[in-house]
Steps between C-alpha positions, in 0.01 A plus 500: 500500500629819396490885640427813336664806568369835584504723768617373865233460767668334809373458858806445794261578787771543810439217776524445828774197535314263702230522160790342315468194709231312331427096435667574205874435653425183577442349189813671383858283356744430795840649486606142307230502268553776228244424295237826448152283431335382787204213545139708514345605856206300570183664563508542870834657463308773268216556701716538800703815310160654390597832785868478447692677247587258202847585259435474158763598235392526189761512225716639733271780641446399874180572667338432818095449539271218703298214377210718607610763271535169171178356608267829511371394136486214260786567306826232418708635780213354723539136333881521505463539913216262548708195553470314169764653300888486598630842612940514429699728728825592535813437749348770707141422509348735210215352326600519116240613220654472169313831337676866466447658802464863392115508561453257765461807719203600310322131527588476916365886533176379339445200711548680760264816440280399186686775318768701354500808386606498085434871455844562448588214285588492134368225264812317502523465896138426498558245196775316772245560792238323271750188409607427832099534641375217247833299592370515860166441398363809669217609284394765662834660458501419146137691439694798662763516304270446152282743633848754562624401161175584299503829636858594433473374124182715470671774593809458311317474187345871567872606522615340169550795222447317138562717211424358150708575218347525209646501093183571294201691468224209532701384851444884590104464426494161684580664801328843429158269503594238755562735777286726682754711640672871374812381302816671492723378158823582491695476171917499474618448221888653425508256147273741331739795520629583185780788636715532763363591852570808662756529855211432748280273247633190667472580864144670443379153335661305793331714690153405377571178524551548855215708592285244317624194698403705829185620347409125454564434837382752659143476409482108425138364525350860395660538129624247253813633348656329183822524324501541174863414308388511152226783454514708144780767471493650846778494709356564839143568580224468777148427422231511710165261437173581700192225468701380181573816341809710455456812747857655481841430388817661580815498218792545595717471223573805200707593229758805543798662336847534572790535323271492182414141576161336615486368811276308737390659850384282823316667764429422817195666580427367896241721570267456225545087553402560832194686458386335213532173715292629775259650219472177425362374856182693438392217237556215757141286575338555171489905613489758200675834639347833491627647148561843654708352796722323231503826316587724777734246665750447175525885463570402056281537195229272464357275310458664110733789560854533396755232607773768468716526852820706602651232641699205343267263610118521369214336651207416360158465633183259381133621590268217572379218301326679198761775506761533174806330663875588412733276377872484548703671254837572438714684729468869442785740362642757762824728464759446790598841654 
């Protein structure tokens, strides 16, 4: 019979020395005899040791307990004391369980209260707890500790972050009708540059890439956010999908001059991802948000006016289903001052 390993739960209760002194000595090898196995004490001899402390070492993890403390419940430690199975010691009189003795401390605590306390546990020193209860044959324990496990797996799974990567447009559409919450897509793409990036291109789209992975996190269970490492000829850009339908979408990529050359621009505009991303909240639970609050809260053009911006960046916006929508175009042309 083999062990498992996990986390050490030991019990050396201190003793008084005349405890010590048990039955148990006298079925022990003489000074002559080296041998470590012993014959099995009869059943009188166990009933007459149910107050007194009994020495177990179990894989080399010593503890003491009574045969009041084994026989509270019908369990295999029980049996093994009853007087019809042979019980080895050792030279010195400990009773020897062949079983890893990191948990026994968990089994005796239960016989001995009804309980333990798993609160603190993780599911792999609840996954040892659980072995060693079914080796013992103490079911209760073992509904405890499936009970502990289910709960800590149903949590974990609300704490798992899966982001789908997708490389066409029908996988995009699968998931734009499959889902029913706000999407945030994220497209990188540096193969579809055709000129050299500027100084701070690199870091910028690093950057993104970044503030994406946190984004993901950060509100996990309330958006679904997808990659997107093909897309058409956009570098880097945001969109933003409300009840199936594109809402917003942030560029951050444009052509400039220098030296009489074309060159492609990265930005990293943080603040817009951020507030488009809580914009975004407002269509969680099938809710349609108030057109002016959208309006007012974005601060750009709407829907139907110019998409013409200052900045390096654009961003587009899409009015609600029945609306003219925008599509992606090519990066606009700006002169580098």
């Amino acid at each position: 019979m083999s062990g498992e390993t996990s986390q050490q739960i030991c019990l050396k209760t201190p003793l008084p020395h005349d405890h010590l002194a048990s039955p148990l000595s006298n079925t022990t090898s003489t000074p002559e005899v080296q041998e470590e196995a012993t014959t099995p004490y009869d059943a009188a001899q166990l009933r007459s040791l149910s107050s007194k402390y009994v020495k177990l070492n179990v894989g080399g993890h010593l503890f003491y307990t009574t045969l009041g403390t084994l026989n509270k419940q019908d369990n295999m430690l029980r049996a093994m004391f009853s007087g019809r199975m042979e019980i080895l010691t050792d030279a010195d009189g400990w009773i020897l369980i062949d079983r890893n003795g990191e948990h026994f401390g968990s089994i005796l605590n239960f016989l001995r209260d009804g309980t333990i306390s798993l609160s603190s546990s993780d599911i792999s020193t609840t996954e040892a707890i659980e072995r060693e209860a079914r080796y013992y044959l103490v079911a209760p324990l073992v509904e405890m500790c499936e009970k502990r496990l289910q709960k800590l797996r149903d949590n974990l799974e609300e704490y798992i972050c899966q982001v789908p990567i997708i490389t066409t447009y029908r996988e995009q559409q699968t998931l734009l009708a499959k889902t029913s919450r706000p999407v945030v897509k994220f497209l990188y793409n540096r193969q579809n540059n055709k000129y050299s990036y500027t100084l701070q291109s690199d870091d910028n789209f690093l950057r993104n890439v970044e503030l994406f992975d946190k984004l993901s996190l950060r509100f996990n269970g309330r958006l679904l956010f997808i990659k997107d490492i093909i897309g058409t000829n956009e570098i880097c850009c945001w969109s933003y999908y409300g009840h199936g339908h594109k809402v917003a979408e942030i560029c951050c990529t444009s052509i400039v001059y220098a030296t009489e050359k074309k060159q492609t621009k990265v930005e990293f505009p943080e603040a817009r991802i951020f507030e488009e991303t809580l914009n975004l909240l407002l269509y969680e639970n099938g809710k349609q948000p108030d057109p002016e609050l959208m309006q007012s809260t974005r601060g750009k053009v709407g829907c139907g006016q110019s998409r013409e911006t200052t900045s390096c960046h654009h961003v587009c916006y899409h009015g609600a289903e029945g609306d003219e929508e925008w599509t992606t175009g090519p990066p606009r042309l700006s002169r580098r001052h």
